[in-house]
N, C-alpha and C positions, 0 to 999 in steps of 0.2 A: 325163806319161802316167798316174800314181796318181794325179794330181789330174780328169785327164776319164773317168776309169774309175767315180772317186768319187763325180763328178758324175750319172753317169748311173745308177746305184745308187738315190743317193739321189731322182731323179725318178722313176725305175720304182717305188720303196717309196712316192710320195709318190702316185703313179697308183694303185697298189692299196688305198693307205687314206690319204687328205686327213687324219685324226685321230689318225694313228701316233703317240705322242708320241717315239718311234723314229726314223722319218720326217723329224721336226721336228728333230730331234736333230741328223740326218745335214747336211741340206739346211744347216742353219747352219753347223755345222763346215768344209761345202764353201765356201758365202761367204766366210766369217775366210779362209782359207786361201788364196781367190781373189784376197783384196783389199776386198771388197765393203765400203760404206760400214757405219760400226758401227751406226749406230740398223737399219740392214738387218738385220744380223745379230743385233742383239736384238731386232728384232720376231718374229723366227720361237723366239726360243729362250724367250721369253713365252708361248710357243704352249705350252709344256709346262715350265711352272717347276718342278715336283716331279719330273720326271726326272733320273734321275742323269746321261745324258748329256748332254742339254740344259744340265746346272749345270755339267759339267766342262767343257762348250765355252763357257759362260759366265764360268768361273775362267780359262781360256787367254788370252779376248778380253779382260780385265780385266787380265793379267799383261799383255798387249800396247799398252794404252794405260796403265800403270804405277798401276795401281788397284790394287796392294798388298795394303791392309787388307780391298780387297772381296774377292780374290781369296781371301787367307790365309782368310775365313770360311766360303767356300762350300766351301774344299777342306776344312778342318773337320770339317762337317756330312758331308759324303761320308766321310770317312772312319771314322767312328763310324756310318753306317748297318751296318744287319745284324751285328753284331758286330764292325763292323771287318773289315779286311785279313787279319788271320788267320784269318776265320770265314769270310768271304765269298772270299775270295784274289784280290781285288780292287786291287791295290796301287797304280792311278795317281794316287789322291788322293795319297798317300805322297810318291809319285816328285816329284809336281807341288808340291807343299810342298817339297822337298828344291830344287827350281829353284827353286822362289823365295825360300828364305833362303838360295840361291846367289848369287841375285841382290842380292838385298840387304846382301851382304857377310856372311853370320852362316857362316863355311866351318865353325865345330862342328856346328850344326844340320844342316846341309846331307847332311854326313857322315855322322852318325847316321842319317839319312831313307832315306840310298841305301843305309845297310847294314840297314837293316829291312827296306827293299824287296829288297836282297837275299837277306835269311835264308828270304822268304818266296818270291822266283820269282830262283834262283839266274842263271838266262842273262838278267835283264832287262839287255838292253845299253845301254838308257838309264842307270842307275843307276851303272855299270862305268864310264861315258865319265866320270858327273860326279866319279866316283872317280879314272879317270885327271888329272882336270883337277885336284883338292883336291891328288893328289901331285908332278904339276909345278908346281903352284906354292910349294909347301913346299918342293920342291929348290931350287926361283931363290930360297928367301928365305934357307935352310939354307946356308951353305957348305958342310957335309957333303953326301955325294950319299946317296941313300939305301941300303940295303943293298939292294935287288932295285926296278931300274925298271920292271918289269913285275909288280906285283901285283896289279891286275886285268884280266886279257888280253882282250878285245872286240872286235867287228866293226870299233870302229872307231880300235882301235889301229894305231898305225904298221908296225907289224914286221908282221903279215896282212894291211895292204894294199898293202906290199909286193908280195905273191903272187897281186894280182888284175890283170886283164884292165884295158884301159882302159873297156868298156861295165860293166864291175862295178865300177869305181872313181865312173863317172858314176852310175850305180843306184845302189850307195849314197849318195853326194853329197844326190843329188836328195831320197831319202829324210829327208836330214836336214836341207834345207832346209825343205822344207814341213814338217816337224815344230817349226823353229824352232831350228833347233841348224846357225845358218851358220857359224859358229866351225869345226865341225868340216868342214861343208861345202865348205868354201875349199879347207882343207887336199886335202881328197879332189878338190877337182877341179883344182888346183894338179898334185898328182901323179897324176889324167890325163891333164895336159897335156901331162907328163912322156912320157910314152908315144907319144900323138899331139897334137903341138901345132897341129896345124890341127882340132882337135876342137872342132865350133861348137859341140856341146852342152854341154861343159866350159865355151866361152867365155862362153856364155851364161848359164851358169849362176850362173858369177863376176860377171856384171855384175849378176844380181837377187839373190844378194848383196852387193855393194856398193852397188846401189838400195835396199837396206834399209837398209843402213848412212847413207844421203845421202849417198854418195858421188858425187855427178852426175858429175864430169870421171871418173872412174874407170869407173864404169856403160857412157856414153857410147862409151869406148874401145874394153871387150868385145864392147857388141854391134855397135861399127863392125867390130870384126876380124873378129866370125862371119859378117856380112854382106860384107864384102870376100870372106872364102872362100865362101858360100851364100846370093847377093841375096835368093833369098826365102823365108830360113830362117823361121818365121812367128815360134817364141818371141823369137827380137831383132828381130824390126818391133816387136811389140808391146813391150817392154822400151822402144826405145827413146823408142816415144810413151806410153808410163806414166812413165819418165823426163823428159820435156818436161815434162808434164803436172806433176807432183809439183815440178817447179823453178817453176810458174805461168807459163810460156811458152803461154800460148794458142796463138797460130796456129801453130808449130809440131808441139805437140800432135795438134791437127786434122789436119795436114798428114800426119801420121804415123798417124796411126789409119787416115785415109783409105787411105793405103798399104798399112795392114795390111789391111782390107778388099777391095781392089783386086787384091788378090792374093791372099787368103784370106776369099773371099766367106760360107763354109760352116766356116769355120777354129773349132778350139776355144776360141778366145775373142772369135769373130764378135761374139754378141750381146752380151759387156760392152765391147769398141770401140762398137756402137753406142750404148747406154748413156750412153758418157763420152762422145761426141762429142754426143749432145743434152744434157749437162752443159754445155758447153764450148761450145755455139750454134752447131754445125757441123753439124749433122742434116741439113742441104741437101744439092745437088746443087756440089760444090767447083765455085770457080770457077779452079782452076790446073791444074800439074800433076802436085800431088801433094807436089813441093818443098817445105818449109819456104820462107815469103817471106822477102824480101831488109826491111830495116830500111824503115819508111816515109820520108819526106821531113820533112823540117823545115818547108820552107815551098816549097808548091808552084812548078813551073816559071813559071806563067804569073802569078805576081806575087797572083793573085787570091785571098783567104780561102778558108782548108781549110770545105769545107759541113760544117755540125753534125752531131756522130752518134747518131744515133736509139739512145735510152738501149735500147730492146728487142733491138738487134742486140748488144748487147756485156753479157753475162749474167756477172757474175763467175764465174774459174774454182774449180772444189770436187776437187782433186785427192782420189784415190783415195790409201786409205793401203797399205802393200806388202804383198808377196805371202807372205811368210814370217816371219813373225812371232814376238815379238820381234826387232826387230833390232838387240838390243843383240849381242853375237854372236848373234842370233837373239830367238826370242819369250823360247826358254825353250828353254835348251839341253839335249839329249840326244832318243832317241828315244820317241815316243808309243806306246805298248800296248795 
């Protein structure tokens, strides 16, 4: 739901000025976020290389395909513009530096990052989560436990999400997948489910993250289960044929996009099904019904040579890469600012 709210934002910004470097900014962020291929997403973020947001959705997509050293330089530069975080109080270069010598194992660095970006925007719940995570890990390595498990309390601590609703447990989740923090995401829709376990958006939600993760058998499962309770829940049709897809099962794929279409002609991710499905050489009019086919034949019934296949009809497939990014627990765990 914040991802087609997103979307639509940033095509109204992009309607009232084609040259926003704002605009350009948004409309990329929405792609990454979507899934959209990366030279896509850096064609538009080309559009305005001297913006700051443009470079920060360019340091994310770079932490997403584990480009590191690009990523560590542009966050950098952002954060030495204007005087820096304390001048400007601008902290996510900070934050986003702090994920990524999270990432890269550096848990001193990481630590320091979140508590600057603390000193300067005390409720940043991002920063709180990466702190939660520096202290449970220090406990599993510690025999001692530490003197207070709760030192820094967060939206997306345990013990207050306790006290949430299951559509607030999903909300949140949701939030921290698309921000890239499925780590925490799991957890939160784990204990929505808790609440309602026939809750197809929890299930669904788990399955696009463990889609991040490559978990196909795992994926597959959730969005069977939400679909067993709501045949035509649109996010697990689509899940499940971004799932095909991302294993290289072509006609499956197809099979499933088409479905998702068939059923969500106008649907929020109409136009990128059809997209992938003229990736995928299914642009046509399907000739089934809709099913994933059964395994072809070895060798035909009637003894006769299988007819050659026209190299144009079978386009190799270019799977999309996922939806929330990093998936290493996520892009880049904690939430965006």
């Amino acid at each position: 739901a914040h991802l087609d709210e997103a979307k639509k934002l940033a095509e109204a910004a992009l309607t009232l000025d084609r040259a926003s470097p704002a605009a350009m900014a948004a409309k990329a962020d929405v792609l990454r976020l979507s899934g959209e291929r990366v030279r896509v997403v850096e064609r538009w973020i080309r559009k305005a290389p001297t913006d700051t947001e443009a470079m920060l959705v360019g340091a994310k997509l770079a932490i997403e395909q584990h480009q590191f050293r690009d990523a560590e330089k542009t966050l950098q530069k952002l954060a030495a513009r204007g005087g820096g975080p304390q001048v400007t109080g601008d902290v996510r270069p900070i934050f986003w530096l702090a994920v990524l010598a999270e990432e890269n194992g550096d848990k001193a660095a990481a630590v320091a990052r979140a508590n600057k970006v603390l000193a300067i925007s005390p409720a940043h719940a991002g920063a709180k989560a990466l702190l939660d995570r520096a202290t449970v890990q220090a406990s599993s390595e510690d025999p001692m436990p530490p003197a207070s498990p709760d030192l820094h309390p967060g939206p997306e601590n345990e013990p207050a999400a306790e006290n949430l609703s299951y559509q607030e447990r999903v909300k949140r989740a949701d939030h921290a997948a698309e921000t890239g923090n499925c780590g925490t995401a799991r957890g939160l829709y784990e204990r929505a489910l808790e609440l309602n376990p026939a809750g197809v958006e929890a299930l669904t939600g788990l399955g696009y993250c463990l889609l991040d993760a490559r978990n196909f058998a795992g994926a597959h499962a959730k969005f069977r289960a939400a679909l067993g309770i709501s045949p035509g829940y649109q996010e697990a049709l689509y899940g499940t044929a971004e799932a095909y897809q991302q294993q290289g099962d072509v006609d499956a794929a197809i099979s499933a996009y088409r479905r998702y279409l068939d059923k969500h002609p106008q649907g929020a991710r109409a136009e990128m099904a059809k997209r992938n499905l003229e990736k995928l050489g299914g642009a046509g009019e399907p000739d089934d019904t809709g099913e994933p086919p059964p395994p072809a034949e070895t060798n035909p019934p009637s003894g006769e040579p299988p007819p050659e296949a026209d190299p144009a009809e079978s386009p190799a497939s270019e799977a999309s890469p996922p939806a929330f990014v990093p998936a290493s627990p996520g892009e880049a765990p904690g939430i965006d600012v």
